[in-house]
C-alpha positions as CSV (number, residue, x, y, z in Angstrom):
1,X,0.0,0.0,0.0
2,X,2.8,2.6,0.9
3,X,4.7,1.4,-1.9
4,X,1.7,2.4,-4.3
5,X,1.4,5.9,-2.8
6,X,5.0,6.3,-3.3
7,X,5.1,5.1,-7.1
8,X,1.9,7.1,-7.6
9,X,3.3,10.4,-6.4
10,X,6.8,9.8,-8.3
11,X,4.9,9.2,-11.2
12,X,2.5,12.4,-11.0
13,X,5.8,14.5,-10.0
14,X,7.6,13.2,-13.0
15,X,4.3,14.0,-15.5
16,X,4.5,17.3,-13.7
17,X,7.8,18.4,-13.9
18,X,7.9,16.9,-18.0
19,X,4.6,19.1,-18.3
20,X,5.7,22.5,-16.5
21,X,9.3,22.2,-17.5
22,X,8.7,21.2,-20.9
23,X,5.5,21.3,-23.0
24,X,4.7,24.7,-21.4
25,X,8.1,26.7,-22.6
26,X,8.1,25.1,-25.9
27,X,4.1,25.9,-26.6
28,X,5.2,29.1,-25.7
29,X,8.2,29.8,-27.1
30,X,5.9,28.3,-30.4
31,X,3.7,31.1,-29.8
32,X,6.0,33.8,-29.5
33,X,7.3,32.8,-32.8
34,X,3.9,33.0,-34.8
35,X,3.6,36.5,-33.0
36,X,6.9,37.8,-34.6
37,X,6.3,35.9,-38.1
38,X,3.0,37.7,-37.9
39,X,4.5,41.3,-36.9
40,X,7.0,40.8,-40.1
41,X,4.4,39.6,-42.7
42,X,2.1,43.4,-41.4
43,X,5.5,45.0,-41.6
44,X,6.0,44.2,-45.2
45,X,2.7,44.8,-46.0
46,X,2.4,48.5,-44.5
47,X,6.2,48.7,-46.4
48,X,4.8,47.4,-49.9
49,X,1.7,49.6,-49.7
50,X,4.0,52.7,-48.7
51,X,5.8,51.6,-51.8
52,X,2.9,51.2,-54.1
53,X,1.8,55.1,-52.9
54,X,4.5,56.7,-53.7
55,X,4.8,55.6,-57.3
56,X,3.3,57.7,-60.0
57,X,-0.3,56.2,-61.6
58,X,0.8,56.5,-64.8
59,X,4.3,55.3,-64.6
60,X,5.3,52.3,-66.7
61,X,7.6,49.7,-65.5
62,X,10.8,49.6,-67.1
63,X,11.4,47.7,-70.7
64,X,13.5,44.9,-70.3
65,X,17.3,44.8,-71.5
66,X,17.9,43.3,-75.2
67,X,20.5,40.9,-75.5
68,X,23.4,42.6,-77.5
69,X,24.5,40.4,-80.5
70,X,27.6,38.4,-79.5
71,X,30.8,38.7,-81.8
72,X,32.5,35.4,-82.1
73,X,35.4,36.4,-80.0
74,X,33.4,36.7,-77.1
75,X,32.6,32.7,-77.5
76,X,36.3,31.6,-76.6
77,X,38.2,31.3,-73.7
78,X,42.6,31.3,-73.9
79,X,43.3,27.8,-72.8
80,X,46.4,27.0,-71.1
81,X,47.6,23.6,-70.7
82,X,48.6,22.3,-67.5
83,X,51.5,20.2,-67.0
């Protein structure tokens, strides 16, 4: 009978401390990290708004680069054998 009540409250200590000193930080710690991912995410929204507001309605995005046409010298390399 003492044995039981012994084994019992070892048993409810251990589920305690495994609770309290570990489940508990880490779901917190969990939800301190959502919070901040959150605060980010609303900070580059507010920043890409901002950004949209202070460009011009009518301005155009800029045209794209062509390619200039490659002369054949630009094709090889000097190759220098190794010995």
């Amino acid at each position: 009978m003492l044995a039981e009540i012994i084994f019992f409250a070892l048993l409810g200590y251990f589920i305690y401390k495994v609770v309290f000193d570990f489940i508990v930080p880490v779901s917190h710690a969990a939800r301190q990290m959502k919070q901040q991912f959150r605060d980010i995410h609303q900070q580059g929204q507010r920043q890409a708004g901002t950004y949209q507001q202070q460009q011009p309605a009518d301005a155009r995005p800029p045209r794209p680069e062509t390619p200039r046409p490659k002369h054949p010298s630009d094709e090889y390399i000097d190759f220098e054998e190794v010995k």
